[in-house]
C-alpha positions in Angstrom: 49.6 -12.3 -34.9 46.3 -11.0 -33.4 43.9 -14.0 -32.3 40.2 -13.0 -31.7 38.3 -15.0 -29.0 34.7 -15.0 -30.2 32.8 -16.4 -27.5 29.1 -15.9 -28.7 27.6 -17.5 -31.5 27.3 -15.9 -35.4 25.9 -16.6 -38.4 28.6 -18.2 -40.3 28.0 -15.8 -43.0 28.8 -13.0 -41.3 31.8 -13.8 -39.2 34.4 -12.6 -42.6 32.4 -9.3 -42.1 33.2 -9.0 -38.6 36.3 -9.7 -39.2 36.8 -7.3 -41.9 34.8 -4.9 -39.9 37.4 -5.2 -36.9 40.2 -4.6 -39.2 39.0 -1.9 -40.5 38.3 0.0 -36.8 41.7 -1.3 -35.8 43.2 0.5 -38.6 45.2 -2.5 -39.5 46.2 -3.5 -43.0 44.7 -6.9 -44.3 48.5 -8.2 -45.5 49.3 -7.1 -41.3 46.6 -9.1 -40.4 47.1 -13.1 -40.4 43.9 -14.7 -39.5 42.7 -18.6 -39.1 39.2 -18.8 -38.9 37.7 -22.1 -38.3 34.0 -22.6 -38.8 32.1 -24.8 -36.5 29.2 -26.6 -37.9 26.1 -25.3 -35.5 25.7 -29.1 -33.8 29.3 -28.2 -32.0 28.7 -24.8 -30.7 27.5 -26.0 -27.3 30.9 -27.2 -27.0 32.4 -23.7 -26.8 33.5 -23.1 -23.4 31.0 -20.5 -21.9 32.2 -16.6 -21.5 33.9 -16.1 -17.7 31.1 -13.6 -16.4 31.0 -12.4 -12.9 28.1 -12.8 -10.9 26.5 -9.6 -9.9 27.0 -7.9 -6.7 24.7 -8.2 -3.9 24.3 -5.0 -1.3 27.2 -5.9 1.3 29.9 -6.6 -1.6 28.7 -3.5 -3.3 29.5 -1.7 -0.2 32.9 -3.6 0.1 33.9 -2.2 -3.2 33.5 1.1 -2.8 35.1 1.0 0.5 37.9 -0.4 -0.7 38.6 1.8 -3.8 38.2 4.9 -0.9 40.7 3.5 1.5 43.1 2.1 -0.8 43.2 4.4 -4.0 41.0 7.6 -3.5 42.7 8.7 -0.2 46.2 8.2 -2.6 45.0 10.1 -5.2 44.0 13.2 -2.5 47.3 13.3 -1.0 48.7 13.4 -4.8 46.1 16.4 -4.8 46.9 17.8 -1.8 50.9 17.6 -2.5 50.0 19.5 -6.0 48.0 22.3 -4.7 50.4 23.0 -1.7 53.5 23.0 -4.0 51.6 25.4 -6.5 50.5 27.6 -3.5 54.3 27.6 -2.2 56.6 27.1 -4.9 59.6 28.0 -2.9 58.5 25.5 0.1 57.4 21.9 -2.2 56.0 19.6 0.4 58.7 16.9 1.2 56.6 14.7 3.8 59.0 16.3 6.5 57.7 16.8 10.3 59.2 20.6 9.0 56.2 20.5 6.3 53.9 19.8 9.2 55.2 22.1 11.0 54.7 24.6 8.2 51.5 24.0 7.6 50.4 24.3 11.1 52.3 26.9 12.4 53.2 28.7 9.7 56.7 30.8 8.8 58.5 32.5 11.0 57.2 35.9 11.9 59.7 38.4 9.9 57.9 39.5 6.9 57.7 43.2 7.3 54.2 44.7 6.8 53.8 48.1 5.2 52.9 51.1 7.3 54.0 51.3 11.3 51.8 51.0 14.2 50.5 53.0 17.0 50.7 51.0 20.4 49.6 52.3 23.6 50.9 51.0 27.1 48.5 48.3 28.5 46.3 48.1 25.6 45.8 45.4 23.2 44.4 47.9 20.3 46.7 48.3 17.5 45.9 51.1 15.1 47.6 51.4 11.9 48.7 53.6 9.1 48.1 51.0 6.3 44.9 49.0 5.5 46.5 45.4 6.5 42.5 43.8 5.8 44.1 41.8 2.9 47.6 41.1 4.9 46.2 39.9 8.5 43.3 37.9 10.0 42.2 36.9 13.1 44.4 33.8 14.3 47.3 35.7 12.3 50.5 35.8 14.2 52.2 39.2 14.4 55.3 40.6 15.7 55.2 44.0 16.6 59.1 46.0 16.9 62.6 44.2 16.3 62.7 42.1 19.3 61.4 38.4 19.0 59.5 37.9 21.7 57.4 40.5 20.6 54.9 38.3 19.0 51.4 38.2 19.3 47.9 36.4 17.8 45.7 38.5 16.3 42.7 38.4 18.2 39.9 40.2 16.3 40.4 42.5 12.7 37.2 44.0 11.8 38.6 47.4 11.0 41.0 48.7 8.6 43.1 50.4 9.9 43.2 48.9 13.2 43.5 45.2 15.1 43.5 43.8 18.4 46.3 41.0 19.9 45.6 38.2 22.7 47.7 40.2 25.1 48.0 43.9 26.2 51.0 45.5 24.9 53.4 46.3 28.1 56.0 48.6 27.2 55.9 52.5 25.9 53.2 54.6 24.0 54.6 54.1 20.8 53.9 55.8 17.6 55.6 54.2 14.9 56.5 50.5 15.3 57.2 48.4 12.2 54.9 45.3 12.5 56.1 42.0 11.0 54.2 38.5 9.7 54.0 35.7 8.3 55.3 34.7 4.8 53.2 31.4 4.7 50.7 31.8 7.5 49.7 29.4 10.2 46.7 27.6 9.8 44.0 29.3 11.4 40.6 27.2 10.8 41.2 24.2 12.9 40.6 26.0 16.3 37.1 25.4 16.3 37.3 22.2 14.9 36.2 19.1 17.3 38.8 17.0 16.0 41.5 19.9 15.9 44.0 17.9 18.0 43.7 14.7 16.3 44.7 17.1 13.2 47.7 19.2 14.6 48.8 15.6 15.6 48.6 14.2 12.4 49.1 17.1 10.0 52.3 18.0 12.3 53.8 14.3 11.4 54.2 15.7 7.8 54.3 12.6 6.1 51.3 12.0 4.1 51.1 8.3 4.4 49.3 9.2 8.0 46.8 11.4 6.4 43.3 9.9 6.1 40.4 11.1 4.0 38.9 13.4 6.1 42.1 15.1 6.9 43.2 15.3 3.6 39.8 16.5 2.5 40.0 19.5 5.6 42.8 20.4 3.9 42.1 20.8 0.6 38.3 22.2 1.3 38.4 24.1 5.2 41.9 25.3 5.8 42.6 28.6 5.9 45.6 28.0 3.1 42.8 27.8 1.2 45.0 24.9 -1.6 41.5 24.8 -3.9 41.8 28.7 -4.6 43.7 28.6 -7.7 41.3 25.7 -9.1 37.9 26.0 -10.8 35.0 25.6 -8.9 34.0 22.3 -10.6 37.3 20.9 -9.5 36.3 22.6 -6.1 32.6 20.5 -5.9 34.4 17.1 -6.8 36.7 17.6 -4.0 33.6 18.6 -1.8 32.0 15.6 -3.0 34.4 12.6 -1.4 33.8 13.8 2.4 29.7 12.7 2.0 30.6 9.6 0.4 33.6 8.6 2.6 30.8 8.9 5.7 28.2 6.7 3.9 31.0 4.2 3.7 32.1 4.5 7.0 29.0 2.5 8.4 30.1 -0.5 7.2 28.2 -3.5 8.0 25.1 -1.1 9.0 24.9 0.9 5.6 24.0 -1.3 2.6 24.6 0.0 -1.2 22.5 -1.6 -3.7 24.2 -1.8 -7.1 22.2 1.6 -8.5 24.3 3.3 -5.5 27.4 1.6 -6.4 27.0 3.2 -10.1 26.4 6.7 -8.7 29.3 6.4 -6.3 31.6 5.4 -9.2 30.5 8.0 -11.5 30.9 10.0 -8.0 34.8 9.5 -7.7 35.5 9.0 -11.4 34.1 12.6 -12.2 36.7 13.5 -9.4 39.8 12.1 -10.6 38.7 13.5 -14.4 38.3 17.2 -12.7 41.3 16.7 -10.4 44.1 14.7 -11.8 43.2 14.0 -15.3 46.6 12.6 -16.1 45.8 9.6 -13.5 42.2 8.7 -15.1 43.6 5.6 -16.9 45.2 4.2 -13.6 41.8 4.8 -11.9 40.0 3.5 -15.0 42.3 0.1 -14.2 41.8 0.0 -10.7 38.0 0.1 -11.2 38.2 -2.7 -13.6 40.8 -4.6 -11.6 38.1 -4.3 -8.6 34.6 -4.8 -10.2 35.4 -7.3 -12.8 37.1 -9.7 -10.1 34.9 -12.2 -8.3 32.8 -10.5 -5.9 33.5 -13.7 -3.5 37.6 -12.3 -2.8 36.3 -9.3 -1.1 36.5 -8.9 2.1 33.9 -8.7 4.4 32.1 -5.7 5.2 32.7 -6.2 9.3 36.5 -6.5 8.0 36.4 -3.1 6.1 34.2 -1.4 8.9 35.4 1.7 10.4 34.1 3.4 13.3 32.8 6.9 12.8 34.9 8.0 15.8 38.2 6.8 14.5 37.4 8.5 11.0 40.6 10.7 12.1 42.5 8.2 13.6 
């Protein structure tokens, strides 16, 4: 049996047409549909108990919200992201939340993929020239093993040529004029040596579990690693990523950054539009964790000291 709530007040002539009318969008048939409708003369309709509607937000439990849908759902739904992307990239190596994973990710394979072409090494010179174009195959922060013995490995320290590179030591044995050069199936990552925070991140992304993984590591990840996860993804999918790192540092102020309620509409439409580009199939979660949040009494959040986080511990 379907009961309908009407909680505002109707002509009493037209509540059989809404009725109808609801059956009819429903597609229900009428003999499915068992309806009681009782019709209060108009003296008792100020007895009707009034509709339960939230009071509107003011600017600190605005802020609140949103920080609470960032901490608690948007930084899950990036490392569902980031898990996708990396298994995608490396089908053969699925991330597992192992400290192996980490160490994967950071340092890369080991160094025994054989490069085409053979390379020209002179004693106590750290210029490599080779017989193949490797511009696609190495970079600078590549490692590199050059010859059959393992402690032969080196990091590329500069390749602005084609057909020639130069490692971050000089090369001590022989002249040689054909050494097979090896490197790295998955390669280590290579952008977070200039980063400020790049040992907060090696610490953390070397855990491998991505329950330690915050927003802004996550979002370095997805958007500034050199494993470059967002390649195979559009570029719309690309800007809604882009788009979380700017809003995760307005709402990292806390108590000293105030969102009025036209803000907390653009920052909604802001995350929405990235689950829609990024993980369609989890809209109608998000969709109930939005309602679950903003239709709820604005007095059970917490306070905005209680969700502050200090823009120094952003990584932490």
């Amino acid at each position: 049996m379907l009961v309908l709530d009407l909680r505002v007040k109707v002509q009493r002539a037209n509540v059989t047409k809404c009725i109808l009318g609801f059956i009819a969008e429903s597609k229900l048939r009428r003999e499915e549909f068992d309806c009681q409708l009782k019709i209060l003369p108009d003296s008792d309709w100020h007895a009707l108990p009034p509709s339960p509607v939230a009071p509107p937000m003011n600017e600190e439990q605005c802020n609140c919200a949103i920080c609470s849908m960032m901490l608690d759902y948007i930084a899950k739904l990036l490392r569902e992201l980031f898990k996708r992307c990396w298994d995608a990239k490396h089908p053969n190596n699925f991330w597992q939340d192992t400290e192996d994973d980490g160490r994967l990710f950071m340092q890369g394979s080991p160094v025994d993929d054989l490069l085409p072409g053979t390379a020209k090494l002179t004693h106590n010179s750290g210029k490599v020239i080779t017989s193949h174009d490797l511009s696609l195959l190495l970079c600078k922060d590549d490692k590199v093993r050059l010859g059959m013995e393992p402690g032969m490995e080196y990091t590329v320290a500069d390749k602005s040529k084609p057909h020639e590179f130069t490692i971050n030591h000089k090369w001590t044995g022989e002249n040689q004029a054909a050494v097979e050069m090896y490197g790295q199936t998955i390669r280590c990552e290579r952008n977070n040596n200039n980063n400020s925070m790049k040992d907060v991140i090696k610490r953390k992304m070397l855990q491998g579990d991505r329950i330690h993984m915050d927003i802004s590591l996550l979002t370095f990840a997805l958007i500034n690693s050199s494993h470059e996860l967002l390649s195979e993804r559009s570029a719309d999918q690309s800007e809604s990523v882009k788009s979380i790192p700017d809003l995760r540092k307005q709402t990292a102020h806390g108590s000293c950054f105030s969102m009025s309620n036209e803000k907390l509409e653009e920052a909604k439409r802001t995350m929405t539009t990235f689950v829609e580009q990024c993980l369609e199939d989890m809209l109608p979660s998000w969709k109930d964790e939005c309602c679950k949040l903003f239709s709820s009494d604005p007095s059970s959040l917490p306070s905005s000291e209680s969700m502050y986080v200090p823009p120094q511990l952003i990584y932490g």
